[in-house]
MARPA-579826 format. One record per residue (C-alpha): residue in three letters; x, y, z. Coordinates in steps of 0.02 Angstrom, whole numbers. Each point is the difference from the previous one (the first is absolute). Layout:
# MARPA-579826
["Ala"; [X; Y; Z]];
...
END
This chain:
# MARPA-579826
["Unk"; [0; 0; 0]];
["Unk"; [151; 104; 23]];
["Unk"; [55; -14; -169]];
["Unk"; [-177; 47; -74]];
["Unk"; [-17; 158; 107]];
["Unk"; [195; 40; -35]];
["Unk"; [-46; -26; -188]];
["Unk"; [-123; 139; -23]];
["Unk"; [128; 109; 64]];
["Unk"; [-34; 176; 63]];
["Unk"; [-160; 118; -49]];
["Unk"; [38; 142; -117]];
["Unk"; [42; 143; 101]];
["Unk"; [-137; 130; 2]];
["Unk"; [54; 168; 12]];
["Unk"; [-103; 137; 51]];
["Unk"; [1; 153; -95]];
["Unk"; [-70; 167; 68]];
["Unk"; [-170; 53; -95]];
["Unk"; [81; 153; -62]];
["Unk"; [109; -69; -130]];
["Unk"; [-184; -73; -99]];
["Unk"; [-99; 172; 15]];
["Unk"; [-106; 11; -171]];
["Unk"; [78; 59; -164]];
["Unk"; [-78; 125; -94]];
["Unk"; [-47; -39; -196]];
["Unk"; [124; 82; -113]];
["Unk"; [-92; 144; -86]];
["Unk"; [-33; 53; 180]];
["Unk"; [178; 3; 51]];
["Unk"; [45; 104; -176]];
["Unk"; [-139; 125; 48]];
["Unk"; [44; 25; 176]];
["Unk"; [199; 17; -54]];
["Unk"; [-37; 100; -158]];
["Unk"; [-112; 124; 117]];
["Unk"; [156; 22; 96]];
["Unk"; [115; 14; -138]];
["Unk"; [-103; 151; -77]];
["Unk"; [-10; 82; 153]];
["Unk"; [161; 19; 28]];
["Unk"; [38; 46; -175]];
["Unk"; [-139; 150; 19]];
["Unk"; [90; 61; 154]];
["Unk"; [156; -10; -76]];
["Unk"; [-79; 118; -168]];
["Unk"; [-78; 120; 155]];
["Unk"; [172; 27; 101]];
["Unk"; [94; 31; -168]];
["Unk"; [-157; 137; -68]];
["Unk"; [36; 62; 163]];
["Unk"; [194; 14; 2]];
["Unk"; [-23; 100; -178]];
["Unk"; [-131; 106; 59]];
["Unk"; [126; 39; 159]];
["Unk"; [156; 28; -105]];
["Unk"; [-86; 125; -135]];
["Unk"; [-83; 103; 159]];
["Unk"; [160; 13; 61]];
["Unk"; [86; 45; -158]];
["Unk"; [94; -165; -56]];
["Unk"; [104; -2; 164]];
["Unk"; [-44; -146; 133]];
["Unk"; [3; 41; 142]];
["Unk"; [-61; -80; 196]];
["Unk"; [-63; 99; 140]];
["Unk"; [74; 155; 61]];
["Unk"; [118; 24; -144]];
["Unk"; [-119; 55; -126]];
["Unk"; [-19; 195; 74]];
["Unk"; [214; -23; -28]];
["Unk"; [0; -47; -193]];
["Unk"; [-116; 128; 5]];
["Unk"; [102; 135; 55]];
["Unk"; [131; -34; -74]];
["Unk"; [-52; -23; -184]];
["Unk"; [-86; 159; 27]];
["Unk"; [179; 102; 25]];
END
């Protein structure tokens, strides 16, 4: 009887895996919507910050300038 139960050897090792690693998939053209919604976004803020920078560089007269040191370009290119 030894030999019989010796035979069969060992069960399979069951592992057990944490439920987060199976959480639902989404279909595909859900996954390209979602991701191209974020793409575009962040393409459209990009276009708005650089309308912006032009917008700031011809008000200030082509020079670029941060802060404080715009009243000092000032000044000076008007000498």
């Amino acid at each position: 009887m030894d030999k019989a139960a010796s035979a069969k050897g060992r069960p399979p090792k069951s592992r057990l895996a944490p439920e987060v690693y199976f959480l639902p998939r989404r279909p595909l053209h859900v996954s390209v919507g979602i991701y191209g919604t974020i793409v575009m976004a962040g393409i459209g803020a990009g276009m708005v910050v650089e309308k912006w920078i032009s917008a700031r560089v011809e008000e200030d007269g082509g020079f670029v300038t941060l802060g404080s040191k715009k009243e000092e370009v000032l000044a000076v290119s008007q000498e």
